[in-house]
C-alpha positions as CSV (number, residue, x, y, z in Angstrom):
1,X,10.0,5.3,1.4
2,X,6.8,4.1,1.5
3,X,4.9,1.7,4.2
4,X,6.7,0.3,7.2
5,X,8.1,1.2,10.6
6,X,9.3,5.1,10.3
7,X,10.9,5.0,13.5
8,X,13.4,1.3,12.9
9,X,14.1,3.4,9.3
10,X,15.5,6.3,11.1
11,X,17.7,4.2,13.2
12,X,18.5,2.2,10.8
13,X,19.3,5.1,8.5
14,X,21.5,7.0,11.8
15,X,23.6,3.4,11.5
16,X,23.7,3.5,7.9
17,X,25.2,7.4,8.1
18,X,27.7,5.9,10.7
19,X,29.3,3.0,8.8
20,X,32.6,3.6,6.9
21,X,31.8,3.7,2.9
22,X,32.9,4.8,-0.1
23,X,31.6,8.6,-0.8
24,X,28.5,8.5,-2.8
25,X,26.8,5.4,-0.7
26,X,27.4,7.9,2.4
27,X,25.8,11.0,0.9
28,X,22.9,8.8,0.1
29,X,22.4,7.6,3.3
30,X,22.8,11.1,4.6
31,X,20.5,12.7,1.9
32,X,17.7,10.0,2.7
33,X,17.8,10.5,6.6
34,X,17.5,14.4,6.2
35,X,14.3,13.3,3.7
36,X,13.1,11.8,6.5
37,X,13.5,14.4,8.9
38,X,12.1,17.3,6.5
39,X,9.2,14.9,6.1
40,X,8.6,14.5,9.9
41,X,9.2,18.0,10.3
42,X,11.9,17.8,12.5
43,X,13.4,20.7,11.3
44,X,16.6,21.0,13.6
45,X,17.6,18.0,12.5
46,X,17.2,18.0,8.9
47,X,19.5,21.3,9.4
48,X,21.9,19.8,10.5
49,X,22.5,17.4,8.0
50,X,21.6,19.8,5.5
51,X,24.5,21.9,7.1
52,X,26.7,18.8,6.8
53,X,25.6,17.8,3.0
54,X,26.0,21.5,1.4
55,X,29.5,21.1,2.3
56,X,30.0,18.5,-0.2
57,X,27.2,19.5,-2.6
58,X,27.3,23.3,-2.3
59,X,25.0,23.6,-6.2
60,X,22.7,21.1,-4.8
61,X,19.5,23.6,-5.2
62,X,17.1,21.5,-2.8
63,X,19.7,22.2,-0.3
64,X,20.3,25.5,-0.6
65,X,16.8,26.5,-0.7
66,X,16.3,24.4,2.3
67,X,19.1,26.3,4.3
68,X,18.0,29.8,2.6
69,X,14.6,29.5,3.8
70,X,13.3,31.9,6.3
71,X,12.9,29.2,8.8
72,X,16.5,28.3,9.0
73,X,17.8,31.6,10.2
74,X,15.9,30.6,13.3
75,X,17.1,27.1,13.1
76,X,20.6,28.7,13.3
């Protein structure tokens, strides 16, 4: 996700998130718009999708080291 306007992307990837579809096009919306929030260090917010995608993908190790961190007992 190189180049353009972060902040349309994020909304863009919020409406994305929000539209009915099948399973794996939703997780990747929802694992793309947590990317984004990790990169722009908005931490509360990429913990709570993170929350929401280890549900579903409990091995996933980026996840889990994400949510295991130090940090995220004080996201909590």
């Amino acid at each position: 996700m190189g180049g353009g306007n972060r902040k349309r992307a994020l909304i863009d990837l919020r409406e994305a998130v929000g539209i009915e579809s099948d399973f794996f096009t939703h997780a990747e919306a929802e694992f793309a718009l947590w990317n984004m929030h990790v990169r722009d260090r908005d931490m509360t917010q990429a913990t709570e999708i993170a929350r929401r995608l280890v549900h579903d993908f409990p091995d996933n190790p980026e996840l889990a080291a994400f949510l295991s961190a130090p940090e995220a007992s004080a996201r909590r």
